[in-house]
MIKOL-490864 format. One record per atom (N, C-alpha, C): residue number from 0; residue in one letter; atom name; x, y, z. Coordinates in steps of 0.001 Angstrom, whole numbers, plus 524288, in hexadecimal, padded with zeros to 5 digits. Layout:
NUM A CA X Y Z
...
end
This chain:
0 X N 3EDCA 88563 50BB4
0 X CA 3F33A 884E0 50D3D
0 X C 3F5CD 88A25 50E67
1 X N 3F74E 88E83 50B41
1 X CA 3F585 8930B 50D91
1 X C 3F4DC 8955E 51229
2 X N 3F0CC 894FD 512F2
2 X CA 3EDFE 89660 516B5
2 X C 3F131 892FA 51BCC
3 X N 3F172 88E13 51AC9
3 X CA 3F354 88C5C 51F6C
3 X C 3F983 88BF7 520C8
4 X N 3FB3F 88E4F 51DE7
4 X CA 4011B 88CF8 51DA8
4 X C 40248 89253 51F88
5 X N 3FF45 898C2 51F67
5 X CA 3FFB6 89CCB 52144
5 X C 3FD68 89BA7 52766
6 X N 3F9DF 89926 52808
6 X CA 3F6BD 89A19 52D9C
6 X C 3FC6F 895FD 5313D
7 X N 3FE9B 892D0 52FFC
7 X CA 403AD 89091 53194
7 X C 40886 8939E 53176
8 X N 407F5 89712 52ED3
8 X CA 40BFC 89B6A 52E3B
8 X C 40B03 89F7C 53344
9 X N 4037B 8A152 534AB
9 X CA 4036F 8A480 53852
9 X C 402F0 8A233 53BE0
10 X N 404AB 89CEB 53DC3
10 X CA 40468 89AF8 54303
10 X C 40A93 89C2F 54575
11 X N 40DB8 89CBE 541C9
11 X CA 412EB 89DB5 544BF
11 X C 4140E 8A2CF 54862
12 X N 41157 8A74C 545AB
12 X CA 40FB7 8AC2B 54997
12 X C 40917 8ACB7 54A9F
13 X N 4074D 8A830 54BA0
13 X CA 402CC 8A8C0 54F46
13 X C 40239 8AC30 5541F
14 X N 40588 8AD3F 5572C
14 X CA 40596 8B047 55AD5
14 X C 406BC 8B639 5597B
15 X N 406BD 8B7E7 5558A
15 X CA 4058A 8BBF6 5533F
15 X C 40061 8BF50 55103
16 X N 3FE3C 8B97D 55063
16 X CA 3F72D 8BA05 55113
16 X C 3F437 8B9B0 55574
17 X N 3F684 8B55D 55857
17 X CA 3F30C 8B353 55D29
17 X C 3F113 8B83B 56084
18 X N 3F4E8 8BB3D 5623A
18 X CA 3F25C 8C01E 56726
18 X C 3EE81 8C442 563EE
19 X N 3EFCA 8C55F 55EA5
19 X CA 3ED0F 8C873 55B7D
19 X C 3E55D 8C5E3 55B49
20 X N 3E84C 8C03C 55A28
20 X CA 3E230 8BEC6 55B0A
20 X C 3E005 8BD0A 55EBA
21 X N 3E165 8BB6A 56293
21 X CA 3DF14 8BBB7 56941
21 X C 3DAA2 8C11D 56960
22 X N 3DF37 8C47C 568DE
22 X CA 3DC63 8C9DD 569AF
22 X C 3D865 8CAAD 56592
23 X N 3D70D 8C8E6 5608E
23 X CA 3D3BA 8CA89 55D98
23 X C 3CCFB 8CC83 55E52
24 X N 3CCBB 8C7EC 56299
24 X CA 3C78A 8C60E 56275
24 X C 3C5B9 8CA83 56686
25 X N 3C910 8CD7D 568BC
25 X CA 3C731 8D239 56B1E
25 X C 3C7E7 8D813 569E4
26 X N 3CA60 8D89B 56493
26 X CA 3CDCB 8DB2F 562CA
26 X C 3C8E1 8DD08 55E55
27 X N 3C790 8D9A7 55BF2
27 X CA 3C14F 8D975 55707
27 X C 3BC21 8D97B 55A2F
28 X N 3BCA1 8DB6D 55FBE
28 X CA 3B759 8D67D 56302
28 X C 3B42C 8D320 56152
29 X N 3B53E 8CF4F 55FD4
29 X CA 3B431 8CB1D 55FA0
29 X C 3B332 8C7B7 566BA
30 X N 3B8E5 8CA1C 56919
30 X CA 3B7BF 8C5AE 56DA8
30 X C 3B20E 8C8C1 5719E
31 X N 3B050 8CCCF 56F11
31 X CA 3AB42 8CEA3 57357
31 X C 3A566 8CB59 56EE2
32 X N 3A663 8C99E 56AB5
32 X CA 3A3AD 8C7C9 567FC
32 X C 3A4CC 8C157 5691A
33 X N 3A667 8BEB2 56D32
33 X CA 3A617 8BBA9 56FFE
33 X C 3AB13 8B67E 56D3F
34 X N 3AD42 8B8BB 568B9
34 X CA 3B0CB 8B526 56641
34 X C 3B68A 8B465 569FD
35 X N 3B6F8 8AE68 56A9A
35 X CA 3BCAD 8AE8C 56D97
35 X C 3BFD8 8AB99 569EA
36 X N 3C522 8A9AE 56BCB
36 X CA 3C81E 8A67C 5685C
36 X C 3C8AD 8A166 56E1D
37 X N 3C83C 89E91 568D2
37 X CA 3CB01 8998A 56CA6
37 X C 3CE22 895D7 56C7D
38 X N 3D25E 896E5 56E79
38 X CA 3D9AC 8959F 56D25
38 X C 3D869 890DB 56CC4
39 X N 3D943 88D38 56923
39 X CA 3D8B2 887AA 5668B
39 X C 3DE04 88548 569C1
40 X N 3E13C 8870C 569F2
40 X CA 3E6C4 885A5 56C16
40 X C 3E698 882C7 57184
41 X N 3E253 88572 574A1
41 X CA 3E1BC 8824E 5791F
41 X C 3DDB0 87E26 57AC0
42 X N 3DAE1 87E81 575E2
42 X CA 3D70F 87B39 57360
42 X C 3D981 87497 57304
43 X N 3D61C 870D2 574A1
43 X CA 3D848 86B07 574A6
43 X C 3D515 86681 573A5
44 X N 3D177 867A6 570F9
44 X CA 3CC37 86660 56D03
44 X C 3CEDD 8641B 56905
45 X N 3CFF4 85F65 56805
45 X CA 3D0F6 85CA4 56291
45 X C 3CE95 85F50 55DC9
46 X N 3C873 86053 56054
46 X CA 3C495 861FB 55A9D
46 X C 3C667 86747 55972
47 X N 3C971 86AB1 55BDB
47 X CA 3CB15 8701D 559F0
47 X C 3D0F5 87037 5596A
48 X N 3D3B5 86A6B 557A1
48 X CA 3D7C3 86B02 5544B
48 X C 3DA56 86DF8 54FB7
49 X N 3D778 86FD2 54C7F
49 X CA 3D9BD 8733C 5496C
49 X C 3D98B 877D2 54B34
50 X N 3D7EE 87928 54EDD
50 X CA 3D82B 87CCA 55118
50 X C 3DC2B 87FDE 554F3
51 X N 3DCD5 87956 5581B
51 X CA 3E1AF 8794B 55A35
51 X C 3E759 878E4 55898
52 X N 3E571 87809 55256
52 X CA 3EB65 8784C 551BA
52 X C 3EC01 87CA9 54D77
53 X N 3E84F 87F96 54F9C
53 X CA 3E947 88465 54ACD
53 X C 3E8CB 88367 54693
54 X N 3E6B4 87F6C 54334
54 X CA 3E4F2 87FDA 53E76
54 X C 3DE5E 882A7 53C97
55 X N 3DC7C 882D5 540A6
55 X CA 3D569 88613 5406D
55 X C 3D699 889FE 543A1
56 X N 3D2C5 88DAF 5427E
56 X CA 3CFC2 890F7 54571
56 X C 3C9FE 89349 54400
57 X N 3C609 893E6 54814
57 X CA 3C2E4 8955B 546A7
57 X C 3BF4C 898FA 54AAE
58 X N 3BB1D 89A4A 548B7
58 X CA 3B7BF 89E47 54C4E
58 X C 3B2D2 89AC5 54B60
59 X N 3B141 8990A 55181
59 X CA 3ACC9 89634 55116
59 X C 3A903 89A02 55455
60 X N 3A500 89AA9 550AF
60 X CA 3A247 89F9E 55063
60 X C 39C4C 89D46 554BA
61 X N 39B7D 8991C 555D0
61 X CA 39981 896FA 55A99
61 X C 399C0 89932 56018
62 X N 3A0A4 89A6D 56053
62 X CA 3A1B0 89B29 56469
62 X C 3A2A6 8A179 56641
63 X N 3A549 8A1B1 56076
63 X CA 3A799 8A584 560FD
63 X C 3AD1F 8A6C3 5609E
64 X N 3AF37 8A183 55ED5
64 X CA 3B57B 8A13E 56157
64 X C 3B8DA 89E37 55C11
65 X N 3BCF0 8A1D6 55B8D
65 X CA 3C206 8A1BF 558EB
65 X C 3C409 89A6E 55B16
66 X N 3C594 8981D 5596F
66 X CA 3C8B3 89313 55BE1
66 X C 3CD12 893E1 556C6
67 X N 3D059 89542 55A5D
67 X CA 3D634 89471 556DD
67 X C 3DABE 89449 55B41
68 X N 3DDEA 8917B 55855
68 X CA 3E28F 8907E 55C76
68 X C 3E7F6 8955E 55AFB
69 X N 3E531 898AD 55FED
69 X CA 3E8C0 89DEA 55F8F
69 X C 3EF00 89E4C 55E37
70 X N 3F0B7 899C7 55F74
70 X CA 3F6C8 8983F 56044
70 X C 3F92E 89748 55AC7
71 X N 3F5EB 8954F 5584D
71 X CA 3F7D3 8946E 55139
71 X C 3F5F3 8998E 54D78
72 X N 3F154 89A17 54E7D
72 X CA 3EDC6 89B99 549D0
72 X C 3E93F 8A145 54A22
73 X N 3EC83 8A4C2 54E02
73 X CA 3EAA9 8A7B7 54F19
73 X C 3E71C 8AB65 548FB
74 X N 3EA1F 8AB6B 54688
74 X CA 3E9B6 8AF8A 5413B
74 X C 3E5E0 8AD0B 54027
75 X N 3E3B3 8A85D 53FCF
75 X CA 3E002 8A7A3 53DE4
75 X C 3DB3E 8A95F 54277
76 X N 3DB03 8AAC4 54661
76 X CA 3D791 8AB23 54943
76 X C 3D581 8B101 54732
77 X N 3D7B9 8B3DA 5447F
77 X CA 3D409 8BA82 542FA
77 X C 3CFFA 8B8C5 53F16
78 X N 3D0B4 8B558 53CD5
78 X CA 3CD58 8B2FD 53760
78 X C 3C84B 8B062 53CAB
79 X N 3C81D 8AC26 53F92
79 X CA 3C419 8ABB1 54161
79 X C 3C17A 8AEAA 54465
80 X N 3C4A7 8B435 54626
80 X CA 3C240 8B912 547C4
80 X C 3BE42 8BB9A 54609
81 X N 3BFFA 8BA75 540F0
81 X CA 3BCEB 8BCF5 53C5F
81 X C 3B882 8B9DD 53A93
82 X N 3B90E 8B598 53A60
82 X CA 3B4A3 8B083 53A69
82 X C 3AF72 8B401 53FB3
83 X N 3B22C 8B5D3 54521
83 X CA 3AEEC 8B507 54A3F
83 X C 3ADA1 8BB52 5484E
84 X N 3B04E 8BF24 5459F
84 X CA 3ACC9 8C453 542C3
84 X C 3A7D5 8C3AC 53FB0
85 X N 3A9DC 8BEAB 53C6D
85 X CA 3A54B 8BEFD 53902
85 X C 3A12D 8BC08 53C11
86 X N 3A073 8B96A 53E9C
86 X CA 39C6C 8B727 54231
86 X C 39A06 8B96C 5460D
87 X N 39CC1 8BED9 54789
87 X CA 39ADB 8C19D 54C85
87 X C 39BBA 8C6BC 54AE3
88 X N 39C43 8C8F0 5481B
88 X CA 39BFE 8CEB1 54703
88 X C 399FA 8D0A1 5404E
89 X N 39DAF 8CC14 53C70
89 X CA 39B57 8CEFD 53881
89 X C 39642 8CCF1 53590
90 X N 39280 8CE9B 53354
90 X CA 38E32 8CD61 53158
90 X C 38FEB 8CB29 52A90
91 X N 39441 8CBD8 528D5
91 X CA 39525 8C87B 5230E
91 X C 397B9 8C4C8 52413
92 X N 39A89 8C50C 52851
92 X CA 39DC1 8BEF3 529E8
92 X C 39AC5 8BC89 52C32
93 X N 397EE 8BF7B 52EC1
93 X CA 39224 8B8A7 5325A
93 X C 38F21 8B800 52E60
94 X N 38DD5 8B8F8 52B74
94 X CA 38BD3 8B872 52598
94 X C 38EF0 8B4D6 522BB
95 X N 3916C 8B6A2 520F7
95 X CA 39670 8B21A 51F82
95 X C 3977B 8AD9B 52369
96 X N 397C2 8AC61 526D7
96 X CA 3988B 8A931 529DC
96 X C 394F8 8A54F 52B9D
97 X N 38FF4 8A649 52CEB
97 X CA 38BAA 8A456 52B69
97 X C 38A81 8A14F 52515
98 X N 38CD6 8A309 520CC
98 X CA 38B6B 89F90 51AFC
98 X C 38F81 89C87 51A9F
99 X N 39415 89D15 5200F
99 X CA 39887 898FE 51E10
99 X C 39764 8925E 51D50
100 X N 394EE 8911D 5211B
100 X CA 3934A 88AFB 52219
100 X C 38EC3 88948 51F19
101 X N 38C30 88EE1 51FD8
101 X CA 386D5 88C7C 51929
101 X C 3899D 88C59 5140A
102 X N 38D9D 88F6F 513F4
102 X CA 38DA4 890FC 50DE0
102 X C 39170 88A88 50DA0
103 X N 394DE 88896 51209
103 X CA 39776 8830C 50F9B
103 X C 394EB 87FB0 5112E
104 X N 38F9D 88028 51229
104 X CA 38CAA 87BED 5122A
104 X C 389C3 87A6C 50D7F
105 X N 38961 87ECA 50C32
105 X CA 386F4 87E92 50517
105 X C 3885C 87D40 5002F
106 X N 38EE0 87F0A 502BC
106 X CA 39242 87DB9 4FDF3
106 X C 393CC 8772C 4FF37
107 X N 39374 874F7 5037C
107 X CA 3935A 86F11 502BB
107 X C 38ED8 86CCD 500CD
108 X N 38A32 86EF4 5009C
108 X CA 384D5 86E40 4FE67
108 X C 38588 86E44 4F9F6
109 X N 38802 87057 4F6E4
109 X CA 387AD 8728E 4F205
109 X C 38C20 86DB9 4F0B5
110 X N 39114 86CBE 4F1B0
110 X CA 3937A 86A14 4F0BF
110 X C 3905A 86340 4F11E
111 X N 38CA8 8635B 4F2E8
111 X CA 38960 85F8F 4F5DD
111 X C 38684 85E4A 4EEAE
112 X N 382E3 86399 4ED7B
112 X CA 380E4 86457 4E9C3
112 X C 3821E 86269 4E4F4
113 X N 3872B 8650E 4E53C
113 X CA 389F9 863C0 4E019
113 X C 38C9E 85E9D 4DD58
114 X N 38DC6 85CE3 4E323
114 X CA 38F37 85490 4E1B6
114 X C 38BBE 851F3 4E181
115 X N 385B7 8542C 4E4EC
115 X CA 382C4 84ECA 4E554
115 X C 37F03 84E95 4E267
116 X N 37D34 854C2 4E112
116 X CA 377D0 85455 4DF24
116 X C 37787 85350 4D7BB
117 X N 37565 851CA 4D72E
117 X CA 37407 84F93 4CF8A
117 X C 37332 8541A 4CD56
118 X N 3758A 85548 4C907
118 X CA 374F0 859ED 4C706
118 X C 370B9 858C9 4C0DF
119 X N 36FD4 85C71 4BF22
119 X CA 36AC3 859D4 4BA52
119 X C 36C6E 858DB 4B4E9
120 X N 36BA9 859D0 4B2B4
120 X CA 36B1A 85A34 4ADB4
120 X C 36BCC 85F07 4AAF0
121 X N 36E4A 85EE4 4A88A
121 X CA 3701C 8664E 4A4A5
121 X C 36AFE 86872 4A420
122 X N 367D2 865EF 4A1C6
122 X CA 361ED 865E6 49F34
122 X C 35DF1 868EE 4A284
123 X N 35F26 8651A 4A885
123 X CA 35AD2 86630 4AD7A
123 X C 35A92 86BE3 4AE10
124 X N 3549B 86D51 4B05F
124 X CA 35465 8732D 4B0FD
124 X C 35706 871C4 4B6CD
125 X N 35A98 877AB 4B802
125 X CA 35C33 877C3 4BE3F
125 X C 35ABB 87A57 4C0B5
126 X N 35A64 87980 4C602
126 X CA 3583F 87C8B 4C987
126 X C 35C93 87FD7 4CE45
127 X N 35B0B 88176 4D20D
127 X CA 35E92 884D2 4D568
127 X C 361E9 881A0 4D854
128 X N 3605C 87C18 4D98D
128 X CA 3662F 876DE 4DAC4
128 X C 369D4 876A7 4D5FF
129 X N 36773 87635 4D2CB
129 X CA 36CA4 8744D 4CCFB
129 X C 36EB0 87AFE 4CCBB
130 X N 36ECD 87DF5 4CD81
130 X CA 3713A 882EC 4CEA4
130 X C 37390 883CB 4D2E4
131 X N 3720E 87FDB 4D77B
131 X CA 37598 881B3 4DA2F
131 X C 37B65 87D13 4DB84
132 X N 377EE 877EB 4D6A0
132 X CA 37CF8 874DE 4D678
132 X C 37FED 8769E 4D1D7
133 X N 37E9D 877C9 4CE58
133 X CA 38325 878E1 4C81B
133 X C 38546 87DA8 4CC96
134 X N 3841F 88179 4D05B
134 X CA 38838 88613 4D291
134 X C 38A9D 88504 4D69A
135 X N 38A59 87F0A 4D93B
135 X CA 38C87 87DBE 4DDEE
135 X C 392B4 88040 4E047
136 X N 3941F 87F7F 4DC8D
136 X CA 398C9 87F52 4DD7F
136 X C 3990D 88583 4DE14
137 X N 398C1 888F4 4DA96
137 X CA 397B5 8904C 4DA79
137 X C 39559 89051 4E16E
138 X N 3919D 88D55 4E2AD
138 X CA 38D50 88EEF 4E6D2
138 X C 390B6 88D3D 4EBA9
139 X N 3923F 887AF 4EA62
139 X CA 3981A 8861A 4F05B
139 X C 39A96 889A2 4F146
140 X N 39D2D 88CF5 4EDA0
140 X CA 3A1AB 89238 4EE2E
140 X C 3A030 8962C 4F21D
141 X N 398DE 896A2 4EE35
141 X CA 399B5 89B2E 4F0A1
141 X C 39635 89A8F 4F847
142 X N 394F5 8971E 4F84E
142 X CA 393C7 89456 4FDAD
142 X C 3990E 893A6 50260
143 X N 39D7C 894C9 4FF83
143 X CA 3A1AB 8961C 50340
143 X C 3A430 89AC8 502BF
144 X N 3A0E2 89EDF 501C3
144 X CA 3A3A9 8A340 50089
144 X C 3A298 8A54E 505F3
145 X N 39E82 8A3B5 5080C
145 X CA 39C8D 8A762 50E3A
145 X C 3A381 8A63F 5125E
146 X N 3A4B7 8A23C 51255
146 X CA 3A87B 89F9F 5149C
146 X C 3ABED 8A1CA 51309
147 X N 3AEE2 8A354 50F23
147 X CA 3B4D2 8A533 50D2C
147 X C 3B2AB 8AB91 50EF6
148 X N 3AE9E 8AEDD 50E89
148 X CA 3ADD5 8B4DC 50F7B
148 X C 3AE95 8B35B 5168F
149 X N 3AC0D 8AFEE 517FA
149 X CA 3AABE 8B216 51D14
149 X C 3B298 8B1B6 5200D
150 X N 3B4D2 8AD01 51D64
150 X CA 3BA4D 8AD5D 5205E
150 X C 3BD42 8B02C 51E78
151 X N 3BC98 8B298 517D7
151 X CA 3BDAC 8B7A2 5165B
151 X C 3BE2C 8BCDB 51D56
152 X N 3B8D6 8BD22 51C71
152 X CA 3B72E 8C211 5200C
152 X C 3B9D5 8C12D 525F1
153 X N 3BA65 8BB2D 52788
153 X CA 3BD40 8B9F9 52C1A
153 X C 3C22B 8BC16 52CFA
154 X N 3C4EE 8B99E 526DD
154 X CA 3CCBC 8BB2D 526CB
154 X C 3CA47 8C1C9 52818
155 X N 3C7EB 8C49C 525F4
155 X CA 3C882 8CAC4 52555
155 X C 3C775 8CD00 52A39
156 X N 3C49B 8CAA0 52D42
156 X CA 3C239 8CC58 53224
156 X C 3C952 8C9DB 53561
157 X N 3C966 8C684 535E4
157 X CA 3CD86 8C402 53806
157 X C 3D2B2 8C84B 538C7
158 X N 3D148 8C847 5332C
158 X CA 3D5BA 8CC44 532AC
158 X C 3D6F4 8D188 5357C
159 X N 3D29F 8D44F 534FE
159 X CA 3D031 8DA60 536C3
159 X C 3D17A 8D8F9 53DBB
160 X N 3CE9F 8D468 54068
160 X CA 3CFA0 8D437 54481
160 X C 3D63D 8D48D 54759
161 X N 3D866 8D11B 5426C
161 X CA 3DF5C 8D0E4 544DE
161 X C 3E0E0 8D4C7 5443E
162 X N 3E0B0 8D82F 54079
162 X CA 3E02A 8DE39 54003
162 X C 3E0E0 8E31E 54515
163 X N 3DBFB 8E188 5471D
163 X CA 3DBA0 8E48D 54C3C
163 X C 3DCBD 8E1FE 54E4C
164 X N 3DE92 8DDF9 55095
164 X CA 3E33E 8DC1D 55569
164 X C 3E865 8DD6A 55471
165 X N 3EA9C 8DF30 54F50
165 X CA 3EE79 8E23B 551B1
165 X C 3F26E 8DFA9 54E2D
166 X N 3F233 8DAB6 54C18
166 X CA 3F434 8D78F 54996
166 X C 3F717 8D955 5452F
167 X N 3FE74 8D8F6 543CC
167 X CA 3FF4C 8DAF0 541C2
167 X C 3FFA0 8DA2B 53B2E
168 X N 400DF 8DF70 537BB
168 X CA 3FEF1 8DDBA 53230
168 X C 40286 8D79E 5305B
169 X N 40570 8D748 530F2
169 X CA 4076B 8D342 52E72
169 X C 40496 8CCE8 52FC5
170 X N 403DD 8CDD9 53287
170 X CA 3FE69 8C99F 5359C
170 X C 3F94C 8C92D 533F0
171 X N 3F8BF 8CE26 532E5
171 X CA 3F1E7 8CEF7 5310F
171 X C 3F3F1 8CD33 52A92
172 X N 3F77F 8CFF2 526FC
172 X CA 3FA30 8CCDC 523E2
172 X C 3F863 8C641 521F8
173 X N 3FB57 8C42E 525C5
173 X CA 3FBE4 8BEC2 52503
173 X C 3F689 8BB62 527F6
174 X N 3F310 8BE16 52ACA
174 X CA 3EE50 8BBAE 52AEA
174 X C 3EAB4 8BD82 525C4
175 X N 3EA68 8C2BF 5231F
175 X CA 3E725 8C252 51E45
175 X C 3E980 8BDAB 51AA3
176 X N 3EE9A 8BBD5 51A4B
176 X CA 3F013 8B788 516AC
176 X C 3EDE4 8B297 517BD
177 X N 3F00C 8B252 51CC5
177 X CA 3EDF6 8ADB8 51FDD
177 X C 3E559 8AD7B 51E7E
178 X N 3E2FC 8B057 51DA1
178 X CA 3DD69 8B097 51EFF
178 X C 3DC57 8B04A 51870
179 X N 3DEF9 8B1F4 51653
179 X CA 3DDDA 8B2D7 50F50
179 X C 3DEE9 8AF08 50E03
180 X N 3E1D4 8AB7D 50ED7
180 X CA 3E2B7 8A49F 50F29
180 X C 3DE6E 8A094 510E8
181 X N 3DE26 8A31B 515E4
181 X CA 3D7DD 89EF6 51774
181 X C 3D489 89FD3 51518
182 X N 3D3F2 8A4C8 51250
182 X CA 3CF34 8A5E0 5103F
182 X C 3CDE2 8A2E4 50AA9
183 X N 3D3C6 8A3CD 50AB0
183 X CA 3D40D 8A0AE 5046D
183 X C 3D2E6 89B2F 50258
184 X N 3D28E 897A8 50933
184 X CA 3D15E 892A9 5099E
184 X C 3CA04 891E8 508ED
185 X N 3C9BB 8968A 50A74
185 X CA 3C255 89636 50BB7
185 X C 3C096 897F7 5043E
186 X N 3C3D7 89AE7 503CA
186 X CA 3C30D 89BE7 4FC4C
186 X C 3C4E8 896E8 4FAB2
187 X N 3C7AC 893DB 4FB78
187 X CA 3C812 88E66 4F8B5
187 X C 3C5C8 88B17 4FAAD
188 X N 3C141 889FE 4FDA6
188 X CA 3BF73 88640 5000A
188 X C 3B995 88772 4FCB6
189 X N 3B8A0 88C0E 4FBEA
189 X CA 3B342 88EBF 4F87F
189 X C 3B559 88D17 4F53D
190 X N 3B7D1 88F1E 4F0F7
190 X CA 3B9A6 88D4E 4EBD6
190 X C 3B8E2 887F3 4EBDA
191 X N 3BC2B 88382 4EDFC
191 X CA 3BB93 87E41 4EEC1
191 X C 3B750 87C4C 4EF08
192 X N 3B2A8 87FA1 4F364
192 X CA 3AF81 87D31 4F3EB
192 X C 3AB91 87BE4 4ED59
193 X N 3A9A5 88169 4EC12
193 X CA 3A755 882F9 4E798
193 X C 3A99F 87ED6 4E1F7
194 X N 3AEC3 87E48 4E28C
194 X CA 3B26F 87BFE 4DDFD
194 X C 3B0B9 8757F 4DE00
195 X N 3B0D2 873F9 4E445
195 X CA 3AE3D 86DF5 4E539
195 X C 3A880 86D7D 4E2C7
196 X N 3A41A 87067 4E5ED
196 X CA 3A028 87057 4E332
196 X C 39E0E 87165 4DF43
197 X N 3A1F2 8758B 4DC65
197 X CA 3A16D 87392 4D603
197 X C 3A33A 87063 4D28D
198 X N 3A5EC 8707B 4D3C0
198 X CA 3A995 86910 4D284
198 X C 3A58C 865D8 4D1EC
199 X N 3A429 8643C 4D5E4
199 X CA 3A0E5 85E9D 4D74D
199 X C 39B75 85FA4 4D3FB
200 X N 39935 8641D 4D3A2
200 X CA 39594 864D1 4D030
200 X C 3958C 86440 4CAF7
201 X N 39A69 865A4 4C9E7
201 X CA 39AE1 866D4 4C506
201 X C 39C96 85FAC 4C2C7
202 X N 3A06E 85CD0 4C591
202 X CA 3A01F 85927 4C3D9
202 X C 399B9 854B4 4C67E
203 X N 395CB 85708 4C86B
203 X CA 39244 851F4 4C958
203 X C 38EA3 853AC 4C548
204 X N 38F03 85B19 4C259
204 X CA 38CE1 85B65 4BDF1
204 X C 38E8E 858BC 4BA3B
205 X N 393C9 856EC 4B9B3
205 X CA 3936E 853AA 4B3DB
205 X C 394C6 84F3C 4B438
206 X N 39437 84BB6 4B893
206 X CA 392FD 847F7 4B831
206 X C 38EA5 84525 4BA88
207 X N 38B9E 847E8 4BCA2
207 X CA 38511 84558 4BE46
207 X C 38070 84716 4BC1B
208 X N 382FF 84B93 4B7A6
208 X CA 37E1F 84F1E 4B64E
208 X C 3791A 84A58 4B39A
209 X N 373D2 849AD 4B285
209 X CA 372D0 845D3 4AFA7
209 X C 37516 848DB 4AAAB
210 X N 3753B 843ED 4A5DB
210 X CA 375B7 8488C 49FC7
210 X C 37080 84495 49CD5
211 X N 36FB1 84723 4989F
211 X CA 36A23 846D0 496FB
211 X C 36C41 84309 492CD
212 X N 36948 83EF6 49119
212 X CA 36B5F 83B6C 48D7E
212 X C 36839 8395C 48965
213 X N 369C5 839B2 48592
213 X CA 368BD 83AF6 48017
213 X C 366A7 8349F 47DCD
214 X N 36324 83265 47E1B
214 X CA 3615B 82DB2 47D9C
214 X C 35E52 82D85 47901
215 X N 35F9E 8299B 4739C
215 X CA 35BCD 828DB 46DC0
215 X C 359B0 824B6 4703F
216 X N 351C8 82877 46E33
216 X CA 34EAB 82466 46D96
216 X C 35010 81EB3 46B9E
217 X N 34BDF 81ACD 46E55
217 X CA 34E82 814E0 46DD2
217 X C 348EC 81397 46AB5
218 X N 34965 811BB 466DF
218 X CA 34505 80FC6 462B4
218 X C 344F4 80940 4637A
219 X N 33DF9 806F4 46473
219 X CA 33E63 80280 464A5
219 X C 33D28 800FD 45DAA
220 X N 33E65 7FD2F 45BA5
220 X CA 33D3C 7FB85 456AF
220 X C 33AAD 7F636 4586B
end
């Protein structure tokens, strides 16, 4: 809420961002590294609705190309700048960026793990599965940590770029707030995630565990 109640706040001087970031993408070269933007605004695709109405933006790294609708939501366009840095120039953000979709594919695995699979007996010797279900939830966390660093490193790059366009401080200002907010959504979505999959473990440990049961010999007479 936050987060979105400021990015509604910077749509009223959007045009205070917009020319700053037009120019970016040649300003960082980026646009000789083949990245363009592509104004969503004149866009008329049902399927790129949020787009069009300025609630998304993103850098689809396929193409190469920013899709944001310049007219609302410019400020957010230095953050997917920084997304198209780490994919085409820096070697810890394409690193990072690359473990984003494995690392939340694992952590739904793991969440997968932790509801469905039978857990043993206190008693049972365990092996490297029952370790990696009693830590599911520790292991979900940290399976979205690639994701919160890499849009970490995006806002910062984002930033550095609006920087050199010229953009003034009180602006650069209110986009680090604006970006320390989103970021803060990707730190609560990790937290959440990790908090779900230990949850669910923790309650299918005590109520599916088998328990060992204490039975007196039965004497025939």
């Amino acid at each position: 809420k936050p987060f979105e109640k400021q990015l509604a706040k910077e749509q009223f001087q959007n045009h205070l961002y917009k020319d700053a970031f037009l120019k970016a993408p040649s300003v960082c070269g980026l646009d000789s590294k083949g990245v363009t933007i592509q104004k969503m605004e004149e866009c008329r695709s049902l399927q790129n609705l949020e787009y069009i109405l300025g609630r998304n933006a993103a850098y689809d790294k396929n193409n190469k190309m920013i899709k944001i609708n310049t007219n609302k939501i410019s400020i957010a366009g230095f953050h997917e700048l920084g997304h198209a840095m780490n994919d085409i120039t820096g070697k810890a953000g394409k690193f990072l960026s690359k473990l984003r979709w494995p690392g939340r594919i694992a952590a739904g695995w793991l969440g997968t793990i932790a509801t469905f699979s039978s857990p043993k007996p206190k008693t049972a010797p365990k092996d490297k599965f029952d370790y990696i279900k009693d830590n599911s939830g520790k292991l979900a966390f940290a399976c979205m940590i690639p994701t919160v660093l890499e849009e970490g490193l995006a806002s910062y790059k984002g930033i550095q770029i609006a920087k050199k366009t010229g953009l003034s401080a009180p602006l650069i200002k209110n986009m680090k707030k604006l970006y320390a907010k989103a970021l803060l959504t990707y730190v609560g979505h990790a937290v959440g995630t990790g908090l779900a999959v230990g949850t669910a473990n923790m309650i299918m440990q005590k109520f599916t565990r088998p328990k060992i049961i204490d039975t007196e010999p039965f004497y025939f007479f």
